[in-house]
N, C-alpha and C positions, 0 to 999 in steps of 0.2 A: 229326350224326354225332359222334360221343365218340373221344378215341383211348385206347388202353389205358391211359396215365398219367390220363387223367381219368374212367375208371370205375373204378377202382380206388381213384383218392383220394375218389368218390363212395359208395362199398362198406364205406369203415372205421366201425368203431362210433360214434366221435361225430358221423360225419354221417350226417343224416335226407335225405337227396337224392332216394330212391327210397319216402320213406315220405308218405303221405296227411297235410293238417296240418287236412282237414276232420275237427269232432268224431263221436264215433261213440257217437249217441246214439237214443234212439229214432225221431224225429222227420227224420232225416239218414242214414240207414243206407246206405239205394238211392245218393246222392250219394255217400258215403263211398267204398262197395266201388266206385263205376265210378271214381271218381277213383285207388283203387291199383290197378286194376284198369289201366290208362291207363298208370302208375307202371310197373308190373311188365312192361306191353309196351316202354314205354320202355327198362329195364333190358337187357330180349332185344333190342332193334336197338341198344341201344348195346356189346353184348358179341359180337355180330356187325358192328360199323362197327371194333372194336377189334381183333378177332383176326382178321377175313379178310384184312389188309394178312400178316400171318404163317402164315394157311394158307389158300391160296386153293382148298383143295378144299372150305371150308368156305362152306354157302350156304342158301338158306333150307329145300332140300329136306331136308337133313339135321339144322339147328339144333334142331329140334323135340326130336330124340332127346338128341339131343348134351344140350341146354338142358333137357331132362325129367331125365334122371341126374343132370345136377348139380345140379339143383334137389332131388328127391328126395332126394341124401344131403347137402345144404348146406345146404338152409335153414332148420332148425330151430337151426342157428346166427347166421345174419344174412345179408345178401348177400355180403358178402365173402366167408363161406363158399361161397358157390355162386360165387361167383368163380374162388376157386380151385379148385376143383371141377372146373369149364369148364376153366380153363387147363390142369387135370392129362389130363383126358380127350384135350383137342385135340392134349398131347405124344405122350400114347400113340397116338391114332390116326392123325396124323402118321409116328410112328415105323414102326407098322404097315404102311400103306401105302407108306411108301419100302421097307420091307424085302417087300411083294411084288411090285415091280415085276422 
């Protein structure tokens, strides 16, 4: 379990934390992708071990969504992007939900 100070310092550009260091070559491909593949699951329970201590309505039935959005508009910039990404959405739905109680 990651807490948000260390997926975050995991997330920045100069660290490769969450990236495969198998080559990706012909011979290696299948190994490759299951290894980020492994990586990138990693990524989603440590952005869930990080932010449910800060929103505990958040949980695996919902992470999917939650963690598809911000992957969808973050990662074509790196993980940090979908970092914060996550973090923006969890403020807003957060906010959300106390204002319909």
């Amino acid at each position: 379990m990651a807490t948000y100070e260390e997926v975050l310092e995991r997330t920045q550009v100069k660290n490769d934390y969450y990236f495969t260091m198998l080559p990706w070559d012909k011979g290696n491909r299948e190994a490759h992708n299951a290894d980020q593949q492994r990586l990138d699951q990693e990524f989603r329970d440590d952005l869930l071990s990080a932010f449910k201590p800060l929103y505990p309505w958040l949980n695996e039935g919902c992470l999917p969504t939650v963690f598809g959005k911000a992957w969808e508009d973050g990662h074509a910039n790196g993980y940090s992007e979908v970092f914060y990404h996550f973090e923006n959405l969890c403020e807003f739905l957060d906010k959300f939900l106390k204002e319909m109680k």
